[in-house]
Backbone atoms as SQL, in Angstrom:
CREATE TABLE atoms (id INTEGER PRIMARY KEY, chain TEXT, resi INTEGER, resn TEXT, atom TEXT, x REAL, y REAL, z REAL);
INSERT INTO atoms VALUES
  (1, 'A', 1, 'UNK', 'N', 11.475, 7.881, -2.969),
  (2, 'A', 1, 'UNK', 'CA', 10.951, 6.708, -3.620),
  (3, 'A', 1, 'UNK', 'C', 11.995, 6.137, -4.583),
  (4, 'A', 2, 'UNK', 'N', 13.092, 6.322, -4.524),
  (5, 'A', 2, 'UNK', 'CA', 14.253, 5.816, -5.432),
  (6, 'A', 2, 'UNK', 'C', 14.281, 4.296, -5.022),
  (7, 'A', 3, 'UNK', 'N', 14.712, 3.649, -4.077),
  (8, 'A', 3, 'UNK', 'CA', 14.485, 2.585, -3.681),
  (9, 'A', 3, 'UNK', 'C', 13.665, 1.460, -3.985),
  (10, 'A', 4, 'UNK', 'N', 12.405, 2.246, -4.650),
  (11, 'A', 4, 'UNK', 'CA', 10.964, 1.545, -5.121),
  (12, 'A', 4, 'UNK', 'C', 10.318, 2.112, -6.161),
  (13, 'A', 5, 'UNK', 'N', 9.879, 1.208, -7.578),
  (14, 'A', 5, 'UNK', 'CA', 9.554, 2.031, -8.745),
  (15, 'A', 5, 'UNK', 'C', 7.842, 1.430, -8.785),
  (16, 'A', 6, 'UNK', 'N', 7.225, 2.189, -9.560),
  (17, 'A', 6, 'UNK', 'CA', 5.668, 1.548, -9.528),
  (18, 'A', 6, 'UNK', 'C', 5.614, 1.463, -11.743),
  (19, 'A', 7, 'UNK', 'N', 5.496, -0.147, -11.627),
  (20, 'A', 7, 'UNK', 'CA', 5.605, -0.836, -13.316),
  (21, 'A', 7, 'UNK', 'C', 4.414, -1.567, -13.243),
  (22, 'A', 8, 'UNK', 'N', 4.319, -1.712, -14.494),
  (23, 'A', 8, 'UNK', 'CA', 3.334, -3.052, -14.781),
  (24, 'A', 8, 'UNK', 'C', 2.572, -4.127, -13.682),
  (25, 'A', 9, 'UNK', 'N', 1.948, -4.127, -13.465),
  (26, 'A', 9, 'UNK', 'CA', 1.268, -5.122, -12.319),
  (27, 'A', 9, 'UNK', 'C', -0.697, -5.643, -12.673),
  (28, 'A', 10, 'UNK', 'N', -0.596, -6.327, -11.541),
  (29, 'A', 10, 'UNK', 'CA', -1.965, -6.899, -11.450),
  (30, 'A', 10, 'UNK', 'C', -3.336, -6.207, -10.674),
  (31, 'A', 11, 'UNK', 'N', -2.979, -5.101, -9.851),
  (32, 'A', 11, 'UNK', 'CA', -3.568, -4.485, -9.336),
  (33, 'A', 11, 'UNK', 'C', -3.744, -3.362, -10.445),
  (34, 'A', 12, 'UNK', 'N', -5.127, -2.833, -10.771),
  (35, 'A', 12, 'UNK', 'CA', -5.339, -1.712, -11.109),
  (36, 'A', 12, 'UNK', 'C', -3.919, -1.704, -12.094),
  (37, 'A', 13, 'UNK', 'N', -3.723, -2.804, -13.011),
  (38, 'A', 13, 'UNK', 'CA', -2.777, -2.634, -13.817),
  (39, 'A', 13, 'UNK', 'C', -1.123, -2.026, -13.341),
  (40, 'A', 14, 'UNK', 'N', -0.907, -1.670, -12.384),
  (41, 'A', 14, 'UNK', 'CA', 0.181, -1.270, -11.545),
  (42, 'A', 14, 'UNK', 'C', 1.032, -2.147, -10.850),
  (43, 'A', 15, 'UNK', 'N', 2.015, -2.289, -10.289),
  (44, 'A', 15, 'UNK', 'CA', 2.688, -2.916, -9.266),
  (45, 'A', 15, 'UNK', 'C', 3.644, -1.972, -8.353),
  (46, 'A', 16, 'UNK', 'N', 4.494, -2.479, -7.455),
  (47, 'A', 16, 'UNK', 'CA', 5.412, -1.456, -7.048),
  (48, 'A', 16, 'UNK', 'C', 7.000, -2.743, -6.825),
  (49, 'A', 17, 'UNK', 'N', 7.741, -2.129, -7.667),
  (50, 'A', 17, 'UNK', 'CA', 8.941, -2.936, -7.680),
  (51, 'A', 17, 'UNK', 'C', 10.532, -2.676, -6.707),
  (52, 'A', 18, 'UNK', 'N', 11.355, -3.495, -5.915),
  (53, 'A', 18, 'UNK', 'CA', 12.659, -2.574, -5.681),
  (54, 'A', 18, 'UNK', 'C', 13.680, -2.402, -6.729),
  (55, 'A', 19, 'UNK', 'N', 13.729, -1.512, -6.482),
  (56, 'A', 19, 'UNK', 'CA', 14.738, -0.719, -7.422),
  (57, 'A', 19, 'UNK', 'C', 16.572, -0.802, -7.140),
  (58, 'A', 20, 'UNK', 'N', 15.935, -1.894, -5.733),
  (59, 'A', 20, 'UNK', 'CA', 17.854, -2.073, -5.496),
  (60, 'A', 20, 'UNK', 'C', 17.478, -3.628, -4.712),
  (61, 'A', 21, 'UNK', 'N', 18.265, -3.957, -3.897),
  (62, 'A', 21, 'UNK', 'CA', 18.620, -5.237, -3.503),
  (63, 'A', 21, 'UNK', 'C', 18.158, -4.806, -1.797),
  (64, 'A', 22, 'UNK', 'N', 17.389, -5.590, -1.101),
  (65, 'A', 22, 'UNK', 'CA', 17.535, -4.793, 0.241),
  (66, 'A', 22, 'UNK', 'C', 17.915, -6.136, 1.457),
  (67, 'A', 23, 'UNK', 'N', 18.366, -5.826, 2.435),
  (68, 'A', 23, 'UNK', 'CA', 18.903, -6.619, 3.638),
  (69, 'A', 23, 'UNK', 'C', 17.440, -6.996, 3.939),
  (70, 'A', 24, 'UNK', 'N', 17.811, -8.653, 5.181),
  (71, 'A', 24, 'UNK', 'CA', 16.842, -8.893, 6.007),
  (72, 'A', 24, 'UNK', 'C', 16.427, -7.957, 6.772),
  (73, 'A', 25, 'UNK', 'N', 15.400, -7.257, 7.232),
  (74, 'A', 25, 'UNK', 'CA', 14.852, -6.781, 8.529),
  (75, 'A', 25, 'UNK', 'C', 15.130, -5.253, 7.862),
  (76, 'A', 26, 'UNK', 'N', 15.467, -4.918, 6.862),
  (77, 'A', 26, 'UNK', 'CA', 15.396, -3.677, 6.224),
  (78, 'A', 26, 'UNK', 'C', 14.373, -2.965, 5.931),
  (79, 'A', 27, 'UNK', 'N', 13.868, -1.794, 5.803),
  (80, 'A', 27, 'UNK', 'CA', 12.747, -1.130, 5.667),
  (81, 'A', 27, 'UNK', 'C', 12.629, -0.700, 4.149),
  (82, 'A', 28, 'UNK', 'N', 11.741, -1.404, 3.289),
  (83, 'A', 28, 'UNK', 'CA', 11.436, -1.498, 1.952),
  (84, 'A', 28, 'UNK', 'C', 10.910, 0.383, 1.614),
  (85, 'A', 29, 'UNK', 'N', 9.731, 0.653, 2.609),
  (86, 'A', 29, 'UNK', 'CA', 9.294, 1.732, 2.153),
  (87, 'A', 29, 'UNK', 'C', 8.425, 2.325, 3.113),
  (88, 'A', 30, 'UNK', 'N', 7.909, 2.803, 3.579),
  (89, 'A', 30, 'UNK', 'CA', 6.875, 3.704, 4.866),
  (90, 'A', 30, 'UNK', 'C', 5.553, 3.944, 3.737),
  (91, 'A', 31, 'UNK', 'N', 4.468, 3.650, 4.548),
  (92, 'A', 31, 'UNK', 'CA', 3.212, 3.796, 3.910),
  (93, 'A', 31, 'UNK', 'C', 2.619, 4.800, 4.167),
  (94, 'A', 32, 'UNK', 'N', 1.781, 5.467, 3.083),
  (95, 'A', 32, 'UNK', 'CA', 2.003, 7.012, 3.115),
  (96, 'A', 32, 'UNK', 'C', -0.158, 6.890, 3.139),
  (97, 'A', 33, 'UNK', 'N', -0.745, 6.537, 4.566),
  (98, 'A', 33, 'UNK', 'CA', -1.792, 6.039, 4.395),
  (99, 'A', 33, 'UNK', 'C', -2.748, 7.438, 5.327),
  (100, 'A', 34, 'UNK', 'N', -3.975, 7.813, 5.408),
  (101, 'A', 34, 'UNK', 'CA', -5.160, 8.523, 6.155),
  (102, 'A', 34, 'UNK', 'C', -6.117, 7.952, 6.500),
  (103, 'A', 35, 'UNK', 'N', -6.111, 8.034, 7.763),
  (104, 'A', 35, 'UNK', 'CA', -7.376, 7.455, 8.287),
  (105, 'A', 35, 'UNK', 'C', -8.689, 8.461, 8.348),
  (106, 'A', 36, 'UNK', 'N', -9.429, 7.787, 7.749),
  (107, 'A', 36, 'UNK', 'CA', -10.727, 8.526, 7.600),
  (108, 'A', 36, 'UNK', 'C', -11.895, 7.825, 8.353),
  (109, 'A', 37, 'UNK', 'N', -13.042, 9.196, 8.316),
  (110, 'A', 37, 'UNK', 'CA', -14.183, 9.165, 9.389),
  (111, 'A', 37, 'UNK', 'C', -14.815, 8.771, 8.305),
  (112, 'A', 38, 'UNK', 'N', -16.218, 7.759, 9.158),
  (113, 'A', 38, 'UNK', 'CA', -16.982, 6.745, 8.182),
  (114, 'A', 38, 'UNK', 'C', -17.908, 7.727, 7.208),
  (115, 'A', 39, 'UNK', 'N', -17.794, 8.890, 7.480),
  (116, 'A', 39, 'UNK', 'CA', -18.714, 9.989, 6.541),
  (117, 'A', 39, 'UNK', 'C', -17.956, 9.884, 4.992),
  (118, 'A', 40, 'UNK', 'N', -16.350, 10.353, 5.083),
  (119, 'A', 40, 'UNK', 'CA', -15.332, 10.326, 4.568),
  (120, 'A', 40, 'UNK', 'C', -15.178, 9.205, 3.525),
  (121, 'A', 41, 'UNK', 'N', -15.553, 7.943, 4.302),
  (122, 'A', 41, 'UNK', 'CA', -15.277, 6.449, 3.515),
  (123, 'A', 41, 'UNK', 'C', -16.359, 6.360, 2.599),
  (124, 'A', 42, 'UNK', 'N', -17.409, 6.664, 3.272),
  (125, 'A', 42, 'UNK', 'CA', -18.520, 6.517, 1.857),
  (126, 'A', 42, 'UNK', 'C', -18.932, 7.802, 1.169),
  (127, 'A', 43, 'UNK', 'N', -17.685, 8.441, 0.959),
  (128, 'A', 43, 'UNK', 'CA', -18.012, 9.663, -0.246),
  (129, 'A', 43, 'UNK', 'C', -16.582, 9.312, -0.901),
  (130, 'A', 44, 'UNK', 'N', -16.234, 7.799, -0.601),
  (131, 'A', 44, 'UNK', 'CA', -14.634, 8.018, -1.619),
  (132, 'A', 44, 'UNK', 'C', -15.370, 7.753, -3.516),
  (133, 'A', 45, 'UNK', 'N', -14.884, 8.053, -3.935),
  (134, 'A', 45, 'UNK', 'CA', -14.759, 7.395, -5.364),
  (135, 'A', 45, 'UNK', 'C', -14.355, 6.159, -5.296),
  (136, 'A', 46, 'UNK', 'N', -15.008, 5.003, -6.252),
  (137, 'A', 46, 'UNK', 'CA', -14.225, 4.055, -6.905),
  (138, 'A', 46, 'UNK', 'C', -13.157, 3.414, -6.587),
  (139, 'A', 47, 'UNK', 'N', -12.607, 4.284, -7.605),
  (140, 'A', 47, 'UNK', 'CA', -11.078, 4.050, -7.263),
  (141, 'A', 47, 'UNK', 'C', -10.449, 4.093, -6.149),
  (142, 'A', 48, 'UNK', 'N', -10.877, 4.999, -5.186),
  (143, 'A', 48, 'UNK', 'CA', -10.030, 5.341, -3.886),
  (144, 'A', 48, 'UNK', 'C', -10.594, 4.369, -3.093),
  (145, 'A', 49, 'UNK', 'N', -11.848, 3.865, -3.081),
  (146, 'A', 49, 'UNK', 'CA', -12.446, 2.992, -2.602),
  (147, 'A', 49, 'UNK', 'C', -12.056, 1.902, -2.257),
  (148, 'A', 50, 'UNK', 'N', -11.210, 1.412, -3.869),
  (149, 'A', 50, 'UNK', 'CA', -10.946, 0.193, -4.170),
  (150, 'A', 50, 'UNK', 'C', -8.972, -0.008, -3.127),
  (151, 'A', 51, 'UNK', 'N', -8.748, 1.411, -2.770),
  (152, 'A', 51, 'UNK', 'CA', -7.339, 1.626, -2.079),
  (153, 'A', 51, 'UNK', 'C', -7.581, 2.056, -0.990),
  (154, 'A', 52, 'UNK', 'N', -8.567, 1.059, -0.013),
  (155, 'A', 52, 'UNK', 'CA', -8.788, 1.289, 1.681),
  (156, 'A', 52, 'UNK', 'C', -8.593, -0.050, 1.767),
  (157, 'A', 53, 'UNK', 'N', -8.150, -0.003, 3.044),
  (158, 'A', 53, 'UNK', 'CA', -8.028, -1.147, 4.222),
  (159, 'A', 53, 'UNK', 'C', -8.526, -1.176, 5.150),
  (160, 'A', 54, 'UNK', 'N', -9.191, -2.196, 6.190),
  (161, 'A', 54, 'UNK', 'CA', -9.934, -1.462, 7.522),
  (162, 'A', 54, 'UNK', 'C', -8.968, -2.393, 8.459),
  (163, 'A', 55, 'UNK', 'N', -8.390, -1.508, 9.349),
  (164, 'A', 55, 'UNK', 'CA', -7.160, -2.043, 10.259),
  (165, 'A', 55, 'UNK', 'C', -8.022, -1.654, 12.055),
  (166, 'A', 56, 'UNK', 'N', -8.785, -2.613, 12.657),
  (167, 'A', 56, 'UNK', 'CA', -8.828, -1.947, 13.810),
  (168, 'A', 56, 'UNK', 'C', -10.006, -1.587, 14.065),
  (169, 'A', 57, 'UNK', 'N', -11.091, -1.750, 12.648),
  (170, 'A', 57, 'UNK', 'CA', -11.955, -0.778, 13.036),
  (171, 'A', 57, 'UNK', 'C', -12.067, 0.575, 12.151),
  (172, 'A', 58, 'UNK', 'N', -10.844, 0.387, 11.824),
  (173, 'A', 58, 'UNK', 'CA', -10.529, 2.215, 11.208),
  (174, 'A', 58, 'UNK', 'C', -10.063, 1.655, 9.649),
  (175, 'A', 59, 'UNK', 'N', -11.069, 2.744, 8.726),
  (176, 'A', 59, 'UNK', 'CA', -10.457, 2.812, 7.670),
  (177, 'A', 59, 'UNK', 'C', -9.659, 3.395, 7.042),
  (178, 'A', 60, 'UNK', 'N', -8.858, 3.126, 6.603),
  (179, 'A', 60, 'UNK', 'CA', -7.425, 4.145, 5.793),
  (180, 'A', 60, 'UNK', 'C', -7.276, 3.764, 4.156),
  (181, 'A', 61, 'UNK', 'N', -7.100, 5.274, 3.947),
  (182, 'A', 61, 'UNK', 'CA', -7.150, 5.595, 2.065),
  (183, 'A', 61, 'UNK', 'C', -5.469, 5.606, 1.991),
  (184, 'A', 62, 'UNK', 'N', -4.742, 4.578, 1.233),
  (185, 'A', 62, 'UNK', 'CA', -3.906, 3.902, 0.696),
  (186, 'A', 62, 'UNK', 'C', -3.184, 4.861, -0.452),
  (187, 'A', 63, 'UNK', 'N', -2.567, 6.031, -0.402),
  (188, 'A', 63, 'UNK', 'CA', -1.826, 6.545, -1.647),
  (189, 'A', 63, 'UNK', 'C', -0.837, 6.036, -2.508),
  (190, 'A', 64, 'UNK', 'N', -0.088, 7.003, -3.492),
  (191, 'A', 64, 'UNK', 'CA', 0.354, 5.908, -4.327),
  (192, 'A', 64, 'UNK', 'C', 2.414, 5.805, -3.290),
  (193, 'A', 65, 'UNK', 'N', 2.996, 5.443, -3.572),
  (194, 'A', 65, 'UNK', 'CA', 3.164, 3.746, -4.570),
  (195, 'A', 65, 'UNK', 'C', 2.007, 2.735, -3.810),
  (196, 'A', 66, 'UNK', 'N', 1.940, 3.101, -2.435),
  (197, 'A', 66, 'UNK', 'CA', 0.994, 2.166, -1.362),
  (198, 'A', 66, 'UNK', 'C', 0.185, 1.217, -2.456),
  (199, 'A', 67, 'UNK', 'N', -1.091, 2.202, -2.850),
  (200, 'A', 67, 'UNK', 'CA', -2.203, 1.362, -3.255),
  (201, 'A', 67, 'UNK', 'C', -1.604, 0.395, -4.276),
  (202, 'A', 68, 'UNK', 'N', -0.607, 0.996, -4.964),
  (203, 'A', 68, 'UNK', 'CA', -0.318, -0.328, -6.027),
  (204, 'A', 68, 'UNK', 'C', 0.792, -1.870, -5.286),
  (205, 'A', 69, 'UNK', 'N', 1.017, -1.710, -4.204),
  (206, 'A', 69, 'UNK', 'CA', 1.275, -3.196, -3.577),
  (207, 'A', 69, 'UNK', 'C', 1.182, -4.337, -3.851),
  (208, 'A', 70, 'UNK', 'N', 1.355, -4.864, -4.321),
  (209, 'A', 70, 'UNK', 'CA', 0.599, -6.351, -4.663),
  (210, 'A', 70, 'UNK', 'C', 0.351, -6.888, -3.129),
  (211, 'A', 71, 'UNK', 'N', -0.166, -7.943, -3.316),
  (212, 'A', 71, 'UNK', 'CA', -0.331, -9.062, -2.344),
  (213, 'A', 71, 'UNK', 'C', 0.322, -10.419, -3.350),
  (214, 'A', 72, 'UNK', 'N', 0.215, -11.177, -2.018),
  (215, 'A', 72, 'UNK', 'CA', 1.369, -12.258, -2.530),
  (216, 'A', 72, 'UNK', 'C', 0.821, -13.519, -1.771),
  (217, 'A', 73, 'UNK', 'N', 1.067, -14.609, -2.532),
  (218, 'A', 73, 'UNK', 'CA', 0.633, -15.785, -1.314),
  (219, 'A', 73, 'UNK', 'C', 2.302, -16.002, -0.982),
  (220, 'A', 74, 'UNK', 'N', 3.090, -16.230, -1.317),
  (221, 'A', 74, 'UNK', 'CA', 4.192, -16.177, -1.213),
  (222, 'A', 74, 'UNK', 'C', 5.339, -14.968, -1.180),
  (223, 'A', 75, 'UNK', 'N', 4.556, -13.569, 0.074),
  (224, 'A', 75, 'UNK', 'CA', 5.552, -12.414, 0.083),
  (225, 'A', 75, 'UNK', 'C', 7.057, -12.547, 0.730),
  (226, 'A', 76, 'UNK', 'N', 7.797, -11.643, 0.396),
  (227, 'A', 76, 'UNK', 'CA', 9.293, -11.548, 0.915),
  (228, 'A', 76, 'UNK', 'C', 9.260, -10.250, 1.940),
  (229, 'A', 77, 'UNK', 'N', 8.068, -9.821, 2.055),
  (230, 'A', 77, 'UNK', 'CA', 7.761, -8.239, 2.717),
  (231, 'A', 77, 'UNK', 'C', 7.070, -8.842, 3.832),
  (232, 'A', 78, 'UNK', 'N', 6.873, -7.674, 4.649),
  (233, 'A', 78, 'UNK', 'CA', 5.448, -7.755, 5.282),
  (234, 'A', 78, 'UNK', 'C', 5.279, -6.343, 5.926),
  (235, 'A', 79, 'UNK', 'N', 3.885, -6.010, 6.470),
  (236, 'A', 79, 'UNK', 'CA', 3.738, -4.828, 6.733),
  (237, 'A', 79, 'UNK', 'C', 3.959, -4.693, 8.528),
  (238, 'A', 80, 'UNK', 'N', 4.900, -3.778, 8.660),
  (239, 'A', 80, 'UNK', 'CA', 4.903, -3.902, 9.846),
  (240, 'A', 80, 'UNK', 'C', 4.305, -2.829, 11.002),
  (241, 'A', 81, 'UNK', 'N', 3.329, -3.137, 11.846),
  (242, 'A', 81, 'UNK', 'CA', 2.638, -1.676, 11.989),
  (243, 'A', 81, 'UNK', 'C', 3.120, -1.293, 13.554),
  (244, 'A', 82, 'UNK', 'N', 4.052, -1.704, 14.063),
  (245, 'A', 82, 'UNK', 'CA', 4.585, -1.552, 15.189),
  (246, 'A', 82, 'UNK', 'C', 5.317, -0.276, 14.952),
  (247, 'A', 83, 'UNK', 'N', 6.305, -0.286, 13.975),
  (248, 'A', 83, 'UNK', 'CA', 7.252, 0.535, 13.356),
  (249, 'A', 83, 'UNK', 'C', 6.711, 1.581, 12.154);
């Protein structure tokens, strides 16, 4: 995680920042995410709650730097789920 620091932000008071300069088509960071069974999803806490996504059908619990991500109307990222 040298590459990427987690500061001050708008999410859950957090953000996740780069920590260096990176190329076009470069890989910022790998998402460190679990997909869970719908038993699973509704016994999360809160908080963990508030760090799922449903991709597919399937929900996945979002760890850290992940959950602190921002969203952007104007991102320089994007998530790529091919790779």
């Amino acid at each position: 995680m040298n590459d990427v620091h987690i500061g001050k932000g708008n999410l859950a008071g957090k953000g996740v920042y780069a920590s260096r300069a990176f190329k076009k088509g470069e890989i910022v960071k790998y998402y460190n995410i679990k997909a869970l069974s719908p038993e699973d999803a509704q016994n999360l806490s809160e908080d963990d709650r508030n760090s799922t996504h449903t991709r597919n059908g399937i929900t996945y619990l979002y760890g850290g730097p992940d959950r602190y991500t921002n969203h952007s109307d104007t991102p320089n990222t994007i998530q790529d789920f091919e790779r």
